[in-house]
C-alpha positions as a printed Julia matrix, in Angstrom:
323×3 Matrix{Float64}:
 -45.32  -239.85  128.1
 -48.85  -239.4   129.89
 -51.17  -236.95  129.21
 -50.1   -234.41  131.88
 -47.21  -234.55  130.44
 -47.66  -234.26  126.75
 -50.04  -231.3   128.13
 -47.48  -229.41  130.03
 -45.49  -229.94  127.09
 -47.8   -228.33  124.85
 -48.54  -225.31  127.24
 -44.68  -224.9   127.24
 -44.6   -225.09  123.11
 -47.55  -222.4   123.31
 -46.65  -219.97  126.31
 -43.06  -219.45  124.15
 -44.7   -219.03  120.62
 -46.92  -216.6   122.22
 -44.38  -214.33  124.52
 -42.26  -214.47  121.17
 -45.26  -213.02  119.14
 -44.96  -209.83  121.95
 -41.45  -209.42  121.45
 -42.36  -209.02  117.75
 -45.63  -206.51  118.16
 -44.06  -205.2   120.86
 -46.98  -205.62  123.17
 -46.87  -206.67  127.16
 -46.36  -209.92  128.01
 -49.69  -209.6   129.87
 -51.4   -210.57  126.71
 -49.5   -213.93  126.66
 -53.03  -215.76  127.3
 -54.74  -213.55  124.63
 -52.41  -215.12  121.95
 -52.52  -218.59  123.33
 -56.23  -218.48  122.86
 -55.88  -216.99  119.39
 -53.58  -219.33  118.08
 -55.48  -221.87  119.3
 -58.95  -220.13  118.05
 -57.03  -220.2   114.29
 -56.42  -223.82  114.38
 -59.94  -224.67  115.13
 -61.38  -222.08  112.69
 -58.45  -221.78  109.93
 -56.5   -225.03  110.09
 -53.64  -222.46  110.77
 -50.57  -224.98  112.46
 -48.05  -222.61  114.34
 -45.71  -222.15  111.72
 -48.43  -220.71  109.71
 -49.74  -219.17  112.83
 -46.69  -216.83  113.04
 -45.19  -216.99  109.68
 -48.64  -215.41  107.98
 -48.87  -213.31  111.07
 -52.21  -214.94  111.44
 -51.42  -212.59  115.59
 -51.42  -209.37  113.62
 -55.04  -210.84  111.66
 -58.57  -210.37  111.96
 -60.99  -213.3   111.3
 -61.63  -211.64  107.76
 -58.19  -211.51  107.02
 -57.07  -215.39  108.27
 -59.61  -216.4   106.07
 -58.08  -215.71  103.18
 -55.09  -217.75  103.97
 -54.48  -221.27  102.51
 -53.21  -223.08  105.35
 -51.88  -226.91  106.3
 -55.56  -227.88  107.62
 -57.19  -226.87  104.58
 -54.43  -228.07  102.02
 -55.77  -231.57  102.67
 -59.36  -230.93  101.62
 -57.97  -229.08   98.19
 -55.76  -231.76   97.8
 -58.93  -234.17   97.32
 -60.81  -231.73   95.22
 -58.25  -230.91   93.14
 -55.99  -234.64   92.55
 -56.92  -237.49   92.09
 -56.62  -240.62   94.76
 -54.55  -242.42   92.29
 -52.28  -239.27   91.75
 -51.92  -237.83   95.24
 -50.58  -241.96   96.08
 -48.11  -241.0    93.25
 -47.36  -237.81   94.51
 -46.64  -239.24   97.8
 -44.59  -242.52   96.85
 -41.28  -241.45   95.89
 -40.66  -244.12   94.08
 -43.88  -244.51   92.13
 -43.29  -240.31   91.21
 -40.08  -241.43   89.42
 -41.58  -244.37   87.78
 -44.72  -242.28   86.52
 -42.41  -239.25   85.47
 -39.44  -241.07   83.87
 -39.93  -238.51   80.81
 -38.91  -235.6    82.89
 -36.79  -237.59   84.81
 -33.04  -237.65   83.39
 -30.46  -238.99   86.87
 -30.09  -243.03   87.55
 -31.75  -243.83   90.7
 -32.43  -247.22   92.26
 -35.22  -248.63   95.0
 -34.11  -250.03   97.35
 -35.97  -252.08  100.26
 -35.2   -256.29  101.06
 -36.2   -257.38   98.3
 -33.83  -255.68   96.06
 -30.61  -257.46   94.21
 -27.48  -257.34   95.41
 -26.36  -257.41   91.8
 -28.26  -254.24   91.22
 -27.3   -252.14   94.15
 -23.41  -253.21   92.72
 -24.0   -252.08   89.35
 -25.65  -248.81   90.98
 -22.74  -248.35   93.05
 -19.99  -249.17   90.42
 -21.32  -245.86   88.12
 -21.55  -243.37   91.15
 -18.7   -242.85   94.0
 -21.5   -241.16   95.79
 -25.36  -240.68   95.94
 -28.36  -239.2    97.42
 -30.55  -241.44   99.82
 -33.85  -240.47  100.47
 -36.21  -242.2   102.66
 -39.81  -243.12  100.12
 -41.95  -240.89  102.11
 -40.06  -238.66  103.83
 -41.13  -234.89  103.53
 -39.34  -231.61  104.76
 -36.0   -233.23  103.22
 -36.02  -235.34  106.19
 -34.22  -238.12  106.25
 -32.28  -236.91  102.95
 -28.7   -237.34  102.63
 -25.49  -237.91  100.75
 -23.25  -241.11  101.15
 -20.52  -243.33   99.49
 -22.57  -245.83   97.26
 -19.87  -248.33   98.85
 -22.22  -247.69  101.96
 -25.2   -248.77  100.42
 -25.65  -252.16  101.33
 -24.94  -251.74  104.9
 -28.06  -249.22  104.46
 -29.93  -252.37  102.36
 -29.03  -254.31  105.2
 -31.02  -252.31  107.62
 -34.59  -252.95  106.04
 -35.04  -249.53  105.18
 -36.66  -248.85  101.91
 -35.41  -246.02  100.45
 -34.2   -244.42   96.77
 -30.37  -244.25   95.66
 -30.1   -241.14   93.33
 -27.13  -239.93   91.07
 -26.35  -236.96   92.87
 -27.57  -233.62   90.45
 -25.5   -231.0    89.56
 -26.95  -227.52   89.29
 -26.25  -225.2    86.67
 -23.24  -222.98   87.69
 -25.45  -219.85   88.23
 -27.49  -221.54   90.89
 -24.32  -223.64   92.1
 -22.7   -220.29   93.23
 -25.43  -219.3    95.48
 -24.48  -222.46   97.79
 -22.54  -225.17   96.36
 -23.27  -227.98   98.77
 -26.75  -228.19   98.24
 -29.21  -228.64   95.2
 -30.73  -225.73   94.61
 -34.11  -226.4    93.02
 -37.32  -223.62   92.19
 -40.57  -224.75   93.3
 -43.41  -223.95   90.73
 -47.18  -224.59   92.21
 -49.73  -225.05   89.46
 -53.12  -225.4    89.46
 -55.53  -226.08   86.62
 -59.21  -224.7    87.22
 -62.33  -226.36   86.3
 -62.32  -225.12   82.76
 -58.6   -226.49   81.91
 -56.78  -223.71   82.16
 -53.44  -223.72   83.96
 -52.71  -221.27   86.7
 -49.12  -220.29   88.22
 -49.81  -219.45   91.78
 -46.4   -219.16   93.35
 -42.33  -219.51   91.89
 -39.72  -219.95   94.43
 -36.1   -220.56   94.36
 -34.89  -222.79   97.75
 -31.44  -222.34   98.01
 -29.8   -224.44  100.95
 -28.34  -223.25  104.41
 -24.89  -222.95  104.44
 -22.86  -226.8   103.99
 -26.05  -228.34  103.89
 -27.26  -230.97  101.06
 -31.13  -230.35  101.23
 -32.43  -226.79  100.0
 -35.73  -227.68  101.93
 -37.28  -224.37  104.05
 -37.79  -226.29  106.81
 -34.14  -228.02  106.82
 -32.34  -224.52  107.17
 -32.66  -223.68  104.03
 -33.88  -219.85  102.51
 -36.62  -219.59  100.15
 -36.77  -216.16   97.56
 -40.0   -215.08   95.94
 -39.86  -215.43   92.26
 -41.72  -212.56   89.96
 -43.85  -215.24   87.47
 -43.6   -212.18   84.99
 -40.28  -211.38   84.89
 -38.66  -214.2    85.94
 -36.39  -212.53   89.19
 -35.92  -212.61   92.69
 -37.94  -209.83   93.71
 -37.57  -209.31   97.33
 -35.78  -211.18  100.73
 -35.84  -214.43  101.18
 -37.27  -216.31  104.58
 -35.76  -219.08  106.29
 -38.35  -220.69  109.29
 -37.22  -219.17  111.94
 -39.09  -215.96  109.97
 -35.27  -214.47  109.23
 -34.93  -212.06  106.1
 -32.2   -212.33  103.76
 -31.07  -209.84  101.24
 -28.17  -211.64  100.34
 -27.63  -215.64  100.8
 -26.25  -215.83  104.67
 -23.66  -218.52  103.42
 -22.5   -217.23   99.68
 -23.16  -213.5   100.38
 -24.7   -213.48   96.81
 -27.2   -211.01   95.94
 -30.64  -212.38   95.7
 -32.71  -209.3    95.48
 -32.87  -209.15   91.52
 -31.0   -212.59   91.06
 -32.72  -214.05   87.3
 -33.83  -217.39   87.05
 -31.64  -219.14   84.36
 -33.55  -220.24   81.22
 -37.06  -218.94   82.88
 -39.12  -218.92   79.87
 -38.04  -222.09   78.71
 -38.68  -223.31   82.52
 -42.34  -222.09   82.34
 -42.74  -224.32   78.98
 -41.1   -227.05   80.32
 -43.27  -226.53   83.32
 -46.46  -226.46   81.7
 -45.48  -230.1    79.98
 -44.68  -231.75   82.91
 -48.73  -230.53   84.86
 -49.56  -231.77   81.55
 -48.66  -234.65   81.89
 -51.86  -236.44   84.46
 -54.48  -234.82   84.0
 -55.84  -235.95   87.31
 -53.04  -234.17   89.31
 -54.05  -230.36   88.88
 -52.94  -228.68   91.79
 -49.01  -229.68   92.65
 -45.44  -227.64   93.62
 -43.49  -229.38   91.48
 -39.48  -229.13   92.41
 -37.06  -228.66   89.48
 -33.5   -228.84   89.41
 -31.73  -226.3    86.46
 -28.97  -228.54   85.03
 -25.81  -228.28   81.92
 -28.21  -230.25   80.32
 -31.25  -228.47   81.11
 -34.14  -228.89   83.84
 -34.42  -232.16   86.08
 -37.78  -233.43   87.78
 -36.67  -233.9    91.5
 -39.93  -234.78   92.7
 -44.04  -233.41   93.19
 -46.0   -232.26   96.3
 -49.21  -232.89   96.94
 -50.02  -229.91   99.9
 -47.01  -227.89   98.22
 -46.43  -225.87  101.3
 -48.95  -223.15  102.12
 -46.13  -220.82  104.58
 -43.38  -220.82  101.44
 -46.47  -219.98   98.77
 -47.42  -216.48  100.83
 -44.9   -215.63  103.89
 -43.39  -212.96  101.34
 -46.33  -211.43   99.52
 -48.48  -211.93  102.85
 -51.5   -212.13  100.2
 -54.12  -215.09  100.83
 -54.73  -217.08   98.18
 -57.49  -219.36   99.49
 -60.16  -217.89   97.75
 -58.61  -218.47   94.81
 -58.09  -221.89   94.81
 -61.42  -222.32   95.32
 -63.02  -220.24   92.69
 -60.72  -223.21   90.59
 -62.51  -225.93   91.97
């Protein structure tokens, strides 16, 4: 694709994002180049991408205001400041995040690239009838997917490198809400520059319906979790900005819904940002199991849209002030 072409593509991608932001202020389409401009202006000045753009309603904003927001350009900066190099690699690697957190780690997984036995991918596949396969630096649940584990050398033979998980089963409270999907809460920490550790944002992702990933931006609906109390405590969002009072697949109540076991989650919590003390600012994914809570992986850049699209409160400045 040329230039022109990648141009007019982006015009396209920008002229629709901003005649949908008039259908949702209600304002003449005449002002289509007014919101071009500003969503443009906000990347420059905010690092807002257009997700961000319309999920914080960075349209509806003044300068003051979009400057409180935490957004994907300036995740990467806190990132640094926060993590070290060595722990944002580990945060990254798939793999390596297993290896590093095998205490809080309880499923049989295997890695898999060319160099991997074929006596070990057997003995894998002899234990589970199925599995989950996830590409070692996928993000966005991209890439993620269940299989038959008599599959997985065809997959080896490929020469992708990717992880073989026992497939996680979630506690039957969370299982109702959508049963073909892990259903996992999200917990962003951060520890400030005097060692104490900071909650800034508890979600439940609960898939779409029949899907296998709970991930926000694979159809899935995230709720806003009360760090106090422990509940659901209003809609959740999908990406395409939808509400949801009740789970569009299960019909289950969310508004109120308690997280199993939460106090015991924020202990367990606490333990695993513990843990390195050169990774203090993470959204760490946990699965609630029979057996208790499962480690499904660490984000570096845990997602500034699913951290504030339902309070609509910036929490940029307060990141920093941990620094």
């Amino acid at each position: 694709m040329n230039f022109l072409s990648k141009l007019r593509q982006r015009l396209g991608r920008s002229t629709n994002a901003a005649k949908a932001v008039c259908a949702i202020t209600g304002t003449s389409r005449l002002l289509v180049p007014y919101f071009i401009f500003d969503r443009w202006l906000s990347m420059k000045l905010y690092g807002s991408s257009p997700d961000s753009y319309m999920g914080l309603q960075f349209y509806n904003r003044r300068w003051w205001s979009k400057n409180k927001f935490l957004t994907d350009g300036r995740h990467s900066d806190l990132d640094a400041a926060f993590n070290s190099a060595e722990g944002i690699e580990i945060l990254l690697d798939k793999h390596r995040f297993l290896k590093t957190y095998a205490p809080f780690v309880r499923r049989d997984w295997l890695f898999i690239d060319n160099t991997t036995q074929e006596a070990a991918v057997h003995e894998f596949a002899s234990k589970h009838d199925e599995c989950i396969v996830k590409p070692i630096s996928s993000c966005h649940g991209n890439g993620v997917r269940k299989i038959k584990t008599s599959d997985i050398m065809q997959l080896k033979q490929s020469g992708e490198s990717f992880l073989a998980e026992e497939i996680i089963e979630n506690c039957d409270e969370l299982k109702s809400l959508n049963p073909t999907s892990l259903n996992t809460i999200r917990v962003v920490t951060c520890r400030d520059h005097g060692g104490a550790l900071h909650i800034m944002a508890i979600v439940m992702r609960i898939g779409g319906p029949d899907a296998v990933v709970d991930n926000y931006f694979g159809g899935g609906v995230a709720y806003h979790v009360d760090a106090d109390e422990g509940i659901v405590d209003r809609p959740g969002r999908n990406s395409r900005l939808e509400e949801f009072v009740r789970h569009p697949g299960s019909k289950a109540l969310m508004v109120g819904f308690p997280v199993p076991r939460f106090q015991e989650l924020l202990s367990w919590i606490r333990e695993v940002a513990d843990f390195r003390k050169d990774i203090r600012y993470a959204g760490w994914d946990v699965a609630i199991t029979p057996e208790g809570f499962e480690l499904v992986e660490g984000n570096n850049c845990p997602g500034p849209n699913i951290m504030q699209i339902h309070t609509q409160k910036g929490l940029y400045d307060t990141l920093l002030s941990y620094i």
